[in-house]
C-alpha positions in Angstrom: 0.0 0.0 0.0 1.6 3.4 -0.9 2.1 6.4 2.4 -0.7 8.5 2.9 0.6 11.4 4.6 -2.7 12.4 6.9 -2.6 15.2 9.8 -1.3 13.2 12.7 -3.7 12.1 15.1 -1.8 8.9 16.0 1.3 6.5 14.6 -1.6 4.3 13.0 -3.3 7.7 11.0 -2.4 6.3 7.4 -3.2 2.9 7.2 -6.0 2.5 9.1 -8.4 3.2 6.1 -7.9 -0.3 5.1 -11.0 -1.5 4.3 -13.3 2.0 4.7 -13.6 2.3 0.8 -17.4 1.7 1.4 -17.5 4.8 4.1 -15.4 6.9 1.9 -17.3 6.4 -1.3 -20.6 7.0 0.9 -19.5 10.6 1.7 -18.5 11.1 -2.4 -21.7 10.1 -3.5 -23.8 11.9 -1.1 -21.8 14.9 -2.3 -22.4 14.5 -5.3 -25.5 14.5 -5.1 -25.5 17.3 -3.1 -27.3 16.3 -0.1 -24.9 16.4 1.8 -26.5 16.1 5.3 -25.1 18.5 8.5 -24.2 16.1 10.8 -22.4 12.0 10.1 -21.8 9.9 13.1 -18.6 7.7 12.6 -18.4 5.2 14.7 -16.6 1.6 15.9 -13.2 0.5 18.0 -10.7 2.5 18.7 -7.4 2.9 16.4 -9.7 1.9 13.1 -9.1 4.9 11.7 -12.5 7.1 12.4 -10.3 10.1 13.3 -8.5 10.4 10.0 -11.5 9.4 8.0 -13.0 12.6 9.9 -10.0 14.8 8.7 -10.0 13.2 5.0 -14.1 14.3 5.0 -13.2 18.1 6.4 -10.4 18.6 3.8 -12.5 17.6 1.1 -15.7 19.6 1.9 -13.3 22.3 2.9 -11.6 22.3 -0.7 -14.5 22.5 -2.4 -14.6 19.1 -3.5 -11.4 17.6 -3.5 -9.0 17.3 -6.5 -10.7 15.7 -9.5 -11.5 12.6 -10.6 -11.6 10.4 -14.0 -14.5 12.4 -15.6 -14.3 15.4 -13.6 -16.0 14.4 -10.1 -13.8 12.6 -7.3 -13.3 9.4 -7.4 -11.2 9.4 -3.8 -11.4 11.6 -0.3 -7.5 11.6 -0.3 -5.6 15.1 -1.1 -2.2 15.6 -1.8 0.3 16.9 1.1 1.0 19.8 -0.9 -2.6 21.0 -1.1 -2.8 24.8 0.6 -5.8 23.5 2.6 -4.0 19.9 3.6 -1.0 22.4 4.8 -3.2 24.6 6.8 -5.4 22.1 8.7 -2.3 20.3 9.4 -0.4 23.7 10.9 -3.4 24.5 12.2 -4.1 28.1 10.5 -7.8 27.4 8.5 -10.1 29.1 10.1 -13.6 27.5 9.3 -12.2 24.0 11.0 -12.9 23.6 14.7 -11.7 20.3 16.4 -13.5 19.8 19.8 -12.1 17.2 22.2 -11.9 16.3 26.0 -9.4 19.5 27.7 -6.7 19.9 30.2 -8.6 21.1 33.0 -6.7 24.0 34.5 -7.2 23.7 38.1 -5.9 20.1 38.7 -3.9 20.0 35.6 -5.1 16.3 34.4 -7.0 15.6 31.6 -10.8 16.6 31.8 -13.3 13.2 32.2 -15.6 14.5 29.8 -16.0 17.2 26.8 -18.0 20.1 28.5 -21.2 22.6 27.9 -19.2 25.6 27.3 -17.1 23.6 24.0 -20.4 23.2 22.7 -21.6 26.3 23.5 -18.5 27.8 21.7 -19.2 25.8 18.6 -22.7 27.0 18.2 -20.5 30.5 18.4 -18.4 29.1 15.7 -21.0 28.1 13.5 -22.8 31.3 13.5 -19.9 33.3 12.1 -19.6 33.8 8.4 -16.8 31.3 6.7 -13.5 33.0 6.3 -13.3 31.3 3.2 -16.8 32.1 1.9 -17.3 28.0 2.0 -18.3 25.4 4.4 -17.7 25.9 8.6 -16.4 22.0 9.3 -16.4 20.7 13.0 -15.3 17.2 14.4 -16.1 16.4 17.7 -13.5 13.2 18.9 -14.8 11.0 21.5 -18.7 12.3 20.8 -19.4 9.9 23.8 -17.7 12.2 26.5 -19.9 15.0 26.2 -21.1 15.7 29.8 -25.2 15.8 29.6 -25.6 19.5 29.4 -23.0 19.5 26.6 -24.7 16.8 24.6 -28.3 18.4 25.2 -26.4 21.8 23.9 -25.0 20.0 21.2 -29.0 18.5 20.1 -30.2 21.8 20.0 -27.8 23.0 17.8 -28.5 20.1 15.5 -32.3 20.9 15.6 -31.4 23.6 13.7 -28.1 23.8 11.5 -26.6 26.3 10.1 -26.7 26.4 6.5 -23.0 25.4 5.0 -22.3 23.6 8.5 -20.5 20.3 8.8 -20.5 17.9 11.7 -18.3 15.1 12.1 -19.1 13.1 15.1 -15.9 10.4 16.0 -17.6 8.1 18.6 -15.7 4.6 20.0 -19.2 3.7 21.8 -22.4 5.5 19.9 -24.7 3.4 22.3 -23.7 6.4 24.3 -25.1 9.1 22.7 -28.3 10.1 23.3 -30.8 8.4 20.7 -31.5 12.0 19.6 -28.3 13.2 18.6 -28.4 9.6 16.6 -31.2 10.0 14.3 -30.0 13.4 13.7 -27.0 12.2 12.1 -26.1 10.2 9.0 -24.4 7.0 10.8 -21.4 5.0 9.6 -20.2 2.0 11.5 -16.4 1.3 10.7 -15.7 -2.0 11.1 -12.4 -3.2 12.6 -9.8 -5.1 9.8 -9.6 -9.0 9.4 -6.6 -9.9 11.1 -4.4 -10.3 8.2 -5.0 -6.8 7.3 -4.6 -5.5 10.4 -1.2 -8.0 10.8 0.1 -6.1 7.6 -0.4 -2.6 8.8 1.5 -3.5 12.2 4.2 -5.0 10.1 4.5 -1.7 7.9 4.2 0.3 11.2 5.9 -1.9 13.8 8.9 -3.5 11.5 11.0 -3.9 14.8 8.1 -6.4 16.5 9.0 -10.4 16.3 5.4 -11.8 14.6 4.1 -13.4 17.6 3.9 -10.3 19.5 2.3 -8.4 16.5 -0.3 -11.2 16.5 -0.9 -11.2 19.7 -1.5 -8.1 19.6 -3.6 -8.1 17.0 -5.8 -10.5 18.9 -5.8 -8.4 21.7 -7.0 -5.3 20.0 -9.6 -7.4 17.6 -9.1 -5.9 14.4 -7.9 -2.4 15.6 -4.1 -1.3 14.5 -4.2 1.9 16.5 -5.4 0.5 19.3 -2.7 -2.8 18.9 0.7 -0.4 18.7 -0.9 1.7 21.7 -0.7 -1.8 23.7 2.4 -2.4 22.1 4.0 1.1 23.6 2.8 0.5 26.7 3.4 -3.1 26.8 0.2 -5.1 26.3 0.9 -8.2 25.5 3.2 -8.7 28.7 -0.2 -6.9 30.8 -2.7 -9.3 29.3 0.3 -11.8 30.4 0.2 -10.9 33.6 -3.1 -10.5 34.2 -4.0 -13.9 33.3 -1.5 -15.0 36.0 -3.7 -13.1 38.7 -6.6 -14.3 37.7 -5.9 -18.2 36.2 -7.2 -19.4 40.2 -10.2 -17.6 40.6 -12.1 -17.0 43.0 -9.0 -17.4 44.5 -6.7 -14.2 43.8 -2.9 -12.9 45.6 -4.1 -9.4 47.0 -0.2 -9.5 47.3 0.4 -9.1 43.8 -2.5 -6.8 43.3 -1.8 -4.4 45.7 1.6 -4.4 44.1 -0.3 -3.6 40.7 -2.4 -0.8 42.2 1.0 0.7 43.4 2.7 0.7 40.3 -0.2 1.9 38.2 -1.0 4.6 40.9 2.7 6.3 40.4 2.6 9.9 39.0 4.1 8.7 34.9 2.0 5.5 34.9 -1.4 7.2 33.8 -0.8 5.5 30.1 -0.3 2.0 31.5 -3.3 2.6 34.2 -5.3 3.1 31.1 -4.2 0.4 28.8 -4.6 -1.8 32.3 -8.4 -0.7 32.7 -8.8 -1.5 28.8 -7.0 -4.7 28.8 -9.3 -5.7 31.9 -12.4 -4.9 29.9 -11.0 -6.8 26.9 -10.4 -10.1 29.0 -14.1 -10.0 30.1 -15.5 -8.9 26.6 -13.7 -11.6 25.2 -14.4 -14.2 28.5 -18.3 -13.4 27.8 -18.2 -13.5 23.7 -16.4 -17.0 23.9 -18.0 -18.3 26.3 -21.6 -17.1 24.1 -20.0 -19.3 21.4 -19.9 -15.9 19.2 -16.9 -16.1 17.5 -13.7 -18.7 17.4 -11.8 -17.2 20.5 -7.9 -17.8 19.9 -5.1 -17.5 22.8 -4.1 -13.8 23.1 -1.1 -15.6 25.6 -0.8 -19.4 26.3 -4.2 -20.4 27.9 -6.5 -18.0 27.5 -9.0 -19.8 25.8 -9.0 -22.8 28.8 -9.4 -20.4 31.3 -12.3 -19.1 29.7 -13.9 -22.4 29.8 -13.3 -22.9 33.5 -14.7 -19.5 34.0 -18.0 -19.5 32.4 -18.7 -23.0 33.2 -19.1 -22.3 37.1 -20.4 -18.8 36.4 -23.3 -17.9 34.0 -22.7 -15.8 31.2 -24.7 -12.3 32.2 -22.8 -12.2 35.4 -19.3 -11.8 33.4 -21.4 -9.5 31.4 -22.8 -7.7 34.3 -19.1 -7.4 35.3 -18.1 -5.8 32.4 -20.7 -3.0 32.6 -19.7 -2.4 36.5 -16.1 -2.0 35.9 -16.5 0.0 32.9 -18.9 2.3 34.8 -16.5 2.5 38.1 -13.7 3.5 35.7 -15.4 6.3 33.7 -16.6 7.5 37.1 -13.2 7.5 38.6 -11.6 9.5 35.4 -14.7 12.4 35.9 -13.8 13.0 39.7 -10.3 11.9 39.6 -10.5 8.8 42.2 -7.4 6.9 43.2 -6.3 4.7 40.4 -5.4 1.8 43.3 -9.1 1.9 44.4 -10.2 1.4 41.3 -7.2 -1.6 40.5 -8.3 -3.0 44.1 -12.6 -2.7 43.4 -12.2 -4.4 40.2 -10.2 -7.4 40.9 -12.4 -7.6 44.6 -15.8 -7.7 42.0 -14.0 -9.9 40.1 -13.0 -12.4 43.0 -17.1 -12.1 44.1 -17.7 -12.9 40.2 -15.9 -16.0 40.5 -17.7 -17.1 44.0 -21.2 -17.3 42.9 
């Protein structure tokens, strides 16, 4: 596959579009058309790509149309590197793009737990001044699912009435999210993750210096998602997923030892990426767990027995309560990132639910 220089939004920003013809040529033809709805919803795993499908969408509605195709009309969303408005999004100088995203929050100088009213708010703002271009105004919110309620009630009023010439790109890794209203209101595409020879490719083109084991482990691990693979990679997945499968191959009985040990290390002041990828990898192991265990899918070993400990596991435990699990710990740990809880309480409340799990 040849480079595709895109505005970097991640190591995986190029090649992700494997397999997103379909979305792409969705966009043209509505274009063309010229019905181009105000609002799309893009949505599926992290890392597949949804972000620079977003960017590829802006620059061509912000061009005008993109370069030319065959017989005049586009045949492709991509722009050359050298194009003024690829040059400006990407230094950040076009005025009629606005990219809304969670913020640092000034007082405690973390990361904000959710996109707030007053983004929103400031987009409405945006939107109601006249292009500096005398075109389109585009906006892309990443991580739609963040917004706080009173952003995402803010953002359906401004979607009950658009302005005209306005773009919305919604980027969501969990629509189910969003309020049902914001949904219809939007022209949904569901990117779907890559088979796993795909997605084995891109790592090789973007990880060269991984052995193939740990590329298709990770590939496993991420199910399909390239971004999301090389951010386990960075942060050292494969050897988490490892490790967690040691503390928890003897459920219901689990070494509070070794997990306090974990909450320490992920609770240290530079280990914010790896309490992350730990909280995700968690999830992962459940989601999988459940899904094998459902029959929904051939589940392969991640790590040397994976798929026998998830035979044990749902055998003595019924299928909804792994599920049930996985809704509880994702819920404790998107409440923990809104009011900044202690990362070892959250490491300590999910392995405790997990031991209770295991008991019934």
């Amino acid at each position: 596959m040849a480079d595709d220089p895109e505005v970097p939004s991640g190591p995986i920003a190029t090649a992700t579009l494997i397999g997103h013809d379909g979305a792409e040529q969705a966009f043209l033809e509505t274009a063309a058309a010229q019905r181009m709805p105000h609002a799309w919803l893009l949505s599926g795993p992290r890392g597949i790509g949804k972000m620079t499908l977003a960017y590829r969408m802006a620059r061509f509605q912000l061009s005008g149309g993109g370069d030319g195709g065959l017989f005049g009309g586009p045949d492709s969303l991509q722009m050359a590197p050298e194009h003024d408005v690829f040059r400006r999004i990407l230094a950040g100088s076009l005025g009629d793009l606005q990219v809304i995203e969670r913020t640092l929050n000034e007082k405690t100088k973390k990361m904000r737990g959710d996109i707030v009213v007053d983004q929103i708010r400031a987009l409405g703002r945006f939107y109601s001044m006249t292009s500096a271009e005398g075109g389109w105004r585009v906006a892309i919110i990443d991580g739609a699912e963040e917004m706080n309620p009173n952003a995402a009630n803010a953002l359906l009023k401004l979607l009950e009435e658009p302005p005209e010439n306005s773009l919305l790109l919604l980027v969501s890794h969990a629509a189910g999210r969003l309020l049902p209203t914001i949904r219809s209101r939007c022209r949904h595409l569901a990117l779907r993750p890559l088979a796993e020879a795909d997605a084995m490719a891109v790592l090789a083109q973007q990880a060269p210096e991984m052995d193939e084991g740990e590329r298709l482990g990770l590939v496993r691990l991420a199910e399909g998602s390239p971004g999301r693979a090389l951010a386990m990679g960075a942060e050292g997945g494969l050897q988490a997923y490892d490790e967690l499968l040691k503390l928890v191959r003897n459920l219901p009985e689990l070494d509070f030892a070794a997990v306090h040990a974990l909450g320490d290390r992920l609770n240290r002041a530079n280990n914010e990426a790896a309490y992350r990828v730990w909280i995700d990898l968690l999830r992962l192991w459940l989601s999988r767990l459940a899904r094998g265990g459902a029959g929904l899918g051939g589940m392969s070993d991640a790590v040397a027995g994976e798929v026998a400990l998830a035979g044990r596991l749902t055998g003595a435990v019924g299928l909804d309560r792994w599920v049930e699990l996985w809704e509880k710990i994702g819920g404790l740990a998107m409440r923990a990132e809104r009011v900044n809880l202690d990362r070892k309480q959250v490491i300590l409340s999910a392995f405790m639910d997990l031991q209770s799990t295991a008991r019934q």
